[in-house]
N, C-alpha and C positions, 0 to 999 in steps of 0.2 A: 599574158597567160601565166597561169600560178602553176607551180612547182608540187608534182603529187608523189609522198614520200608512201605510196601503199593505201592499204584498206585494211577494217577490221571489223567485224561483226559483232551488232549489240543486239542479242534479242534474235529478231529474224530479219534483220536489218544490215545489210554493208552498207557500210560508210567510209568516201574517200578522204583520205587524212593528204590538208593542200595548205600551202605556204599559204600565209594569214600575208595579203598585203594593205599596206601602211594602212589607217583609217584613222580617224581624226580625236577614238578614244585610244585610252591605253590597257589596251587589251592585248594580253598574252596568247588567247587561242579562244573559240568559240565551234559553238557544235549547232548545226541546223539541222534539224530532223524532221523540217518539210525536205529538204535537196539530198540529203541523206550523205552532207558533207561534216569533217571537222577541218578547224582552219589553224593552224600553230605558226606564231609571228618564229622569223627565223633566228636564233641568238643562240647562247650556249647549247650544243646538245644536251648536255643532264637536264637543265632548264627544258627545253623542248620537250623531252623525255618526261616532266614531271609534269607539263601543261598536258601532254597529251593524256594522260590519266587524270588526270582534272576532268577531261573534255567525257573521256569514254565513263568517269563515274557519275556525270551527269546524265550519259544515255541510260546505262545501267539502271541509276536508280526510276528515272523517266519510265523505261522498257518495262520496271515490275510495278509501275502502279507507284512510286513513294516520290510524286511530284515535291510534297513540301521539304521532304528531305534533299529532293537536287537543286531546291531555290537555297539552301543551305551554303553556303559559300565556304564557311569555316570548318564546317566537317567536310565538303567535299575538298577542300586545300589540305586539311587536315591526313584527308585519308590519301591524296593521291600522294601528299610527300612518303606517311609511312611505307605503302606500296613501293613503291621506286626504291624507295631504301632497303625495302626488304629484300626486292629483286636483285640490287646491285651486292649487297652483302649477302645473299644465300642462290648464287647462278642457278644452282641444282636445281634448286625445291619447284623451279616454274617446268621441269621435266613432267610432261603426264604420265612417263612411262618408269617413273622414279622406284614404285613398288612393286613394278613387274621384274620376273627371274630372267634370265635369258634365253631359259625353253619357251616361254610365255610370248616374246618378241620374235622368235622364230616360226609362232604358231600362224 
């Protein structure tokens, strides 16, 4: 039985994010969105971390319709490294509540 690190929603879709076991390509992580699973081989966490934004910008782009841009391997590798990077170097900015006052949070 494989190992489920959570869920995330793409679109109107959750999807469980489950330890990738061995398979006979070398594959990092993969996203099924007939089973509405994503699968991340288990290794470094940052690595982990940056497959799993691999997986979910494949749904993404998939969810609005830009199939040929999620066949796109090198912009989606592209994008999920910057993402991760930007997350890791700016924690804040992924706050939603980053431009609300403190009256505004208490509202």
């Amino acid at each position: 039985m494989s190992s489920t690190y959570g869920e995330v929603k793409i679109g109107s879709v959750i999807y469980s994010i489950e330890e990738l076991i061995e398979t006979l390509e070398m594959t990092w992580g993969s996203i099924n969105q007939q089973n509405s699973t994503i699968h991340i081989k288990e290794r470094d966490p940052q690595q982990m971390y940056i497959t799993l934004w691999h997986e979910i910008l494949h749904g993404l782009l998939t969810a609005i319709g830009r199939t040929d841009e999620s066949m796109d391997e090198s912009l989606v590798e592209g994008l999920s490294n910057a993402i991760t990077a930007l997350i890791i170097d700016n924690p804040t900015i992924i706050d939603p509540y980053i431009f609300y006052s403190k009256e505004d949070e208490e509202k």
